[in-house]
N, C-alpha and C positions, 0 to 999 in steps of 0.2 A: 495836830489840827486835821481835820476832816476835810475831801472834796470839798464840801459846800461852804463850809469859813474860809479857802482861799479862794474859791472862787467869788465870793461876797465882795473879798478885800480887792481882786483887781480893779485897775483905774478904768474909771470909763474910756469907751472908745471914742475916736474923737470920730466929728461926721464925716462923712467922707466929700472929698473936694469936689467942687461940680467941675466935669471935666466932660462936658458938650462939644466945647467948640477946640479947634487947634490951637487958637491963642490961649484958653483956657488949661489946656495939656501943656503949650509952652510955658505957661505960666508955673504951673506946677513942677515942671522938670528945672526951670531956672530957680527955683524953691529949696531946691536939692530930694524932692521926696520918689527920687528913684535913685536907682545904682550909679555909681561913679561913670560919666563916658555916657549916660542914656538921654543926656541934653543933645552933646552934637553926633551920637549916632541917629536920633530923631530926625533930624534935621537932613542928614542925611539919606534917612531910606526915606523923608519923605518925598526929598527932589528926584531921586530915582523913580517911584511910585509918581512923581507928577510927569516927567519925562516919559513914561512908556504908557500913559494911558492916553485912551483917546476921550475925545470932548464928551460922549454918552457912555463912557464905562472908566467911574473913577472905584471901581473895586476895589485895587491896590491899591489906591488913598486913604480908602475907607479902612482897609486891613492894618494899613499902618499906624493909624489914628488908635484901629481897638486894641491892639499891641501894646504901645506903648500906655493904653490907657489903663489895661490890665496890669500894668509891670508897675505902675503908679500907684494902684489900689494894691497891691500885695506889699508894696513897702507901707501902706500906710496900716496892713494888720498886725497887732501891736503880739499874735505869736508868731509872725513871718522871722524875726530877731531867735527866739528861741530857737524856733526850728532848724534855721542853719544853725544853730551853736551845737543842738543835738547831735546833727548830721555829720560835722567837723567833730564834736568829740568821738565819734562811732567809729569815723574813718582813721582816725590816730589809732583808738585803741585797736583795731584791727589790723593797721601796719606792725604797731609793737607786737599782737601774737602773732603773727604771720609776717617775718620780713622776708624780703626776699632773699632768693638763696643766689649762692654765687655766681657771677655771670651776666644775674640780670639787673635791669638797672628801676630805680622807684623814678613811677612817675609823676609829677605833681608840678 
């Protein structure tokens, strides 16, 4: 089969979440549609980010917000799944021709 018949046969992408507001990002992280751990690390860099700002400079609010809102949008791209698969097969196969020599230790 050709590029164009498998790219035909992919499933649609689905739309992507509205993620405006923080309850909107909570909502999606309590969803599961980020990485394991990325609900209450949220939650966390957000308090830190509310703690050191001041009343007219919520930047760090803001950065955290786009953060996690990107980390939200890359799980929900339907090749974000392959790509790490590719990247973890790559790095196996390059352990197996390349292990390390004696002495040193694998890291992982």
């Amino acid at each position: 089969m050709d590029d164009l018949g498998r790219r035909a046969r992919k499933p649609p992408v689905p739309a992507p979440l509205p993620l405006r507001t923080i309850g909107e990002v909570r909502a999606a992280l309590r969803s599961g549609h980020a990485s394991p751990g990325d609900q209450e690390s949220f939650e966390a860099d957000l308090q830190r980010a509310l703690e050191t700002s001041s009343e007219t400079d919520l930047s760090a609010v803001a950065a955290v917000i786009v953060d996690y809102r990107g980390r939200i949008r890359l799980r929900q791209d339907p090749d974000f799944k392959i790509a790490v698969q590719e990247g973890l097969d790559l790095a196996a196969q390059l352990k197996q021709q390349n292990p390390p020599s004696r002495g040193e230790t694998a890291r992982g």
